[in-house]
Residue frames as a rotation matrix with the C-alpha (Angstrom) as fourth column:
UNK 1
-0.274 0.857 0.436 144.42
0.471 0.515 -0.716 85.79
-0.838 0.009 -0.545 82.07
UNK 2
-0.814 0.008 0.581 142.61
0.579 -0.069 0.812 86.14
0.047 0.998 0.051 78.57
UNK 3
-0.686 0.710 -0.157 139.80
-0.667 -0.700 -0.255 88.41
-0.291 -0.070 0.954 77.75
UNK 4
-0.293 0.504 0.812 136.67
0.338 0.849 -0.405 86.34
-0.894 0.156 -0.420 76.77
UNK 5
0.933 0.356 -0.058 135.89
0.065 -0.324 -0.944 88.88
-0.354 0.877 -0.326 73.67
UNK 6
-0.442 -0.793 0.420 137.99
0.863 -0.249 0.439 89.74
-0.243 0.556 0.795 70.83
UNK 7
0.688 0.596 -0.414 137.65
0.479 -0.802 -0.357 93.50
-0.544 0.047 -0.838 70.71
UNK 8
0.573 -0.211 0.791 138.97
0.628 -0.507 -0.590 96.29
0.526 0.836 -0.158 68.43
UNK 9
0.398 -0.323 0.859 141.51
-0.479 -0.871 -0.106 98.50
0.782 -0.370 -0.502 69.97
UNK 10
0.905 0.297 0.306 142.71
-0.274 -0.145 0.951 95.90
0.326 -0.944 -0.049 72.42
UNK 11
0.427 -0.718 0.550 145.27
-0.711 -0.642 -0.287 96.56
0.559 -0.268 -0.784 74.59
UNK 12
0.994 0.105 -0.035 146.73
-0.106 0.994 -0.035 93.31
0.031 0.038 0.999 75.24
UNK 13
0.566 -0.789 0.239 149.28
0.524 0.121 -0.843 93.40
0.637 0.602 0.482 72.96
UNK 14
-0.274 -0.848 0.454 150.99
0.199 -0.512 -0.836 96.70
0.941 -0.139 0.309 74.81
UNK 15
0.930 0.360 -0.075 149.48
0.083 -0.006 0.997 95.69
0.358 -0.933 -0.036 78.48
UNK 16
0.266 -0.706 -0.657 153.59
0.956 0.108 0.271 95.23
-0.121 -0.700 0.704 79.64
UNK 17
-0.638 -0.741 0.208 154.11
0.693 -0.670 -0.266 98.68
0.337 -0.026 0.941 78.81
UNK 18
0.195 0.803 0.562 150.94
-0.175 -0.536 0.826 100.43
0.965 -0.260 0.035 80.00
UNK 19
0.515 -0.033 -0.856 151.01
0.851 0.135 0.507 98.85
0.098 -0.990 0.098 83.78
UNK 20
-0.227 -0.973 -0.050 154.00
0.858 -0.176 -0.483 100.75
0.460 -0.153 0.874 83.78
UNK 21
-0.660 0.103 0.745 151.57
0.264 -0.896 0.358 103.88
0.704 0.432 0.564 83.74
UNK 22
0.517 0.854 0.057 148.54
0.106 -0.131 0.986 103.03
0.849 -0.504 -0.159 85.62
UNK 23
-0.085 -0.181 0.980 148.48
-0.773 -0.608 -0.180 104.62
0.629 -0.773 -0.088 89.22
UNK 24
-0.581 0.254 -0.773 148.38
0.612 0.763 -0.209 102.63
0.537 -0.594 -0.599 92.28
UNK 25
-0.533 0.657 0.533 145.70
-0.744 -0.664 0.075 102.89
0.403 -0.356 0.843 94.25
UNK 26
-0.584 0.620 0.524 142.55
-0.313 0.424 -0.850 100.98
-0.749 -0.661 -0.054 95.58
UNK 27
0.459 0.658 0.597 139.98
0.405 0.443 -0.800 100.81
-0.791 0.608 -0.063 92.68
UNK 28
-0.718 -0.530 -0.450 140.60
-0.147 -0.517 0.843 101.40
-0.680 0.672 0.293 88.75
UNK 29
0.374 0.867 -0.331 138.35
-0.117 -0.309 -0.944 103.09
-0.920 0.391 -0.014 86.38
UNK 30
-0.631 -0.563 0.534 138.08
0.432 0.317 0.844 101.44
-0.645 0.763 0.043 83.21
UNK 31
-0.224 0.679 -0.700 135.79
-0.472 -0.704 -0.531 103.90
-0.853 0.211 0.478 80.97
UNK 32
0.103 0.248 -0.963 136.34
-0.965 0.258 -0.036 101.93
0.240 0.934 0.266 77.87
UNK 33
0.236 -0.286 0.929 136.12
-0.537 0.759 0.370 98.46
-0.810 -0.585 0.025 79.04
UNK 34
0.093 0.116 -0.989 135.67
-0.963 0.264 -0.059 96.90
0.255 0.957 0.136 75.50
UNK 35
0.163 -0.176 -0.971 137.77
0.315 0.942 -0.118 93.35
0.935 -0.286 0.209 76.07
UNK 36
0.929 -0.163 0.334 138.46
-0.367 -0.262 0.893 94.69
-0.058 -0.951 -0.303 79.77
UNK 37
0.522 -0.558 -0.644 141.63
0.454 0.822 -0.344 93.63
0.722 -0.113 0.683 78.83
UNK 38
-0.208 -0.482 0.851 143.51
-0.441 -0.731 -0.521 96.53
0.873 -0.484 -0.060 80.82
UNK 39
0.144 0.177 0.974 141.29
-0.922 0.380 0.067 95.01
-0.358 -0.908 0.218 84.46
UNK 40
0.948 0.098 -0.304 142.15
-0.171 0.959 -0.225 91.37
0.270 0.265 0.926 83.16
UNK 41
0.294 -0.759 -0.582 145.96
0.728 0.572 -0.379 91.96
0.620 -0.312 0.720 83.95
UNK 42
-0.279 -0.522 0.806 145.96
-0.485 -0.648 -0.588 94.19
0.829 -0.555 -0.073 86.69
UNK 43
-0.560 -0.136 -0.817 145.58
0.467 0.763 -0.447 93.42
0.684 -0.632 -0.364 90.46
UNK 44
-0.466 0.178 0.867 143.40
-0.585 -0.797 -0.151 96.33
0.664 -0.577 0.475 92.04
UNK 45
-0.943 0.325 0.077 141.65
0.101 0.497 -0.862 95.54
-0.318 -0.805 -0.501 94.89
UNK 46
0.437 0.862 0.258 138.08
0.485 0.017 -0.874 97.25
-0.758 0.507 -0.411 92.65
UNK 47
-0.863 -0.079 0.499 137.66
0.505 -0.150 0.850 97.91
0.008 0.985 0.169 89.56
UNK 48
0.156 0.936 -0.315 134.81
0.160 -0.339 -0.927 100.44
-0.975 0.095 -0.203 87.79
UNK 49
-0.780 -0.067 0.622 134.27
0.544 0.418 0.727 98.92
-0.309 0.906 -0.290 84.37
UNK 50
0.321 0.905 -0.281 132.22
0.116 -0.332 -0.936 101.24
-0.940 0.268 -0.211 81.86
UNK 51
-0.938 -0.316 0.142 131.37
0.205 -0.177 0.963 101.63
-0.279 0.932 0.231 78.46
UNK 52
-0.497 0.772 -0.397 128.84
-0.750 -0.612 -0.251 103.66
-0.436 0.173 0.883 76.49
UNK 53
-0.682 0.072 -0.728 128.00
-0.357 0.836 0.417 99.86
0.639 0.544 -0.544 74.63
UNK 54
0.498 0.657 0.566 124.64
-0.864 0.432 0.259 98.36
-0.074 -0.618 0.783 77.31
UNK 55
0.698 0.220 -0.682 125.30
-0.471 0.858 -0.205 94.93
0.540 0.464 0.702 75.50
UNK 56
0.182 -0.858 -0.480 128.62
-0.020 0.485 -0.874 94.88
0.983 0.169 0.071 76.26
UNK 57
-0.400 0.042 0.916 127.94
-0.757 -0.578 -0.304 96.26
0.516 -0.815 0.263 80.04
UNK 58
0.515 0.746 0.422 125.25
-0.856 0.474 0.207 93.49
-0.046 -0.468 0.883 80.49
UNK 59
0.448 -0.425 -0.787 127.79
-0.116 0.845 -0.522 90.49
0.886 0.325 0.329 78.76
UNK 60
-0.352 -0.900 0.258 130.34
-0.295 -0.155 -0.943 91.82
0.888 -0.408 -0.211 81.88
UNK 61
-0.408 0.606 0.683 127.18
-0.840 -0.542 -0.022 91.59
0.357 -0.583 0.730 84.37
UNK 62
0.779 0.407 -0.477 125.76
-0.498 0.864 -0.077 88.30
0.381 0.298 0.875 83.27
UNK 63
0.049 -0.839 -0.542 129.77
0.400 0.514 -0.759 86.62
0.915 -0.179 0.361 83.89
UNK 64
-0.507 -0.738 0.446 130.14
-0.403 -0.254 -0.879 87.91
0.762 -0.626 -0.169 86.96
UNK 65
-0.171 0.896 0.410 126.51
-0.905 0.021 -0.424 87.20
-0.389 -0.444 0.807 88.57
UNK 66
0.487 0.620 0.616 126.05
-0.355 0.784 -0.509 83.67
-0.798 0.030 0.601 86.68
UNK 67
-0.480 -0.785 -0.391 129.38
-0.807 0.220 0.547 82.79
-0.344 0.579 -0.740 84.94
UNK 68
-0.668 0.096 0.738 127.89
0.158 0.987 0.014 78.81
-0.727 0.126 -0.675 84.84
UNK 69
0.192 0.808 0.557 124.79
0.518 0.399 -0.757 80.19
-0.833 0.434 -0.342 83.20
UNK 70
0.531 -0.272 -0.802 126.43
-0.644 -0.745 -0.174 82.31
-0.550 0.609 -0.571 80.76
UNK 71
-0.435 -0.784 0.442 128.50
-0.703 0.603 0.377 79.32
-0.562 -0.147 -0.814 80.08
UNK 72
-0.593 0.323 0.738 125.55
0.516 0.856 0.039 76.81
-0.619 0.404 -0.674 79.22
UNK 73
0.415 0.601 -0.683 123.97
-0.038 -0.739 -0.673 79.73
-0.909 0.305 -0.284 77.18
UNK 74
0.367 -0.420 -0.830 126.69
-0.773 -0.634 -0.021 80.00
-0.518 0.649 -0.558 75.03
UNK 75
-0.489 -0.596 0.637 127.72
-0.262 0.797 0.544 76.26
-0.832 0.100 -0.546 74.72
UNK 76
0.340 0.595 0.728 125.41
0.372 0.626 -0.685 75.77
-0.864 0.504 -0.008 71.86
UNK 77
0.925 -0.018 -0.380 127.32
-0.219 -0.842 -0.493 77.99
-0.311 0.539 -0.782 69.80
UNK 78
-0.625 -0.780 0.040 130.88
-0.710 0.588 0.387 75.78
-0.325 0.214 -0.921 70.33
């Protein structure tokens, strides 16, 4: 799955070698979420998305809680 942002620094590109790294476990802490691309191709069971960015905190909030309206928010813009 794609991120929905295009973000500096993301980790996309070298996501088949990272996995390789990340621990298993139950929940994974993403501190820099930017594009979240890192929790976009993993499989945890949770996930604990932060970043020092509000905007970008609330953008993650807003899609999860009211994807549809986030959706017709943004459609005026395509």
């Amino acid at each position: 799955m794609s991120t929905i942002l295009k973000w500096a620094g993301n980790k996309t590109a070298i996501m088949p070698e990272l996995i390789k790294h990340l621990p298993a476990g139950p929940r994974l802490v993403e501190p820099f979420a930017g594009s979240c691309a890192v929790m976009m191709a993993t499989d945890y069971p949770h996930y604990l998305v932060a970043d020092i960015n509000a905007d970008l905190i609330n953008l993650y909030q807003m899609a999860a809680q009211g994807a549809d309206d986030l959706i017709d928010c943004a459609w005026v813009f395509f």
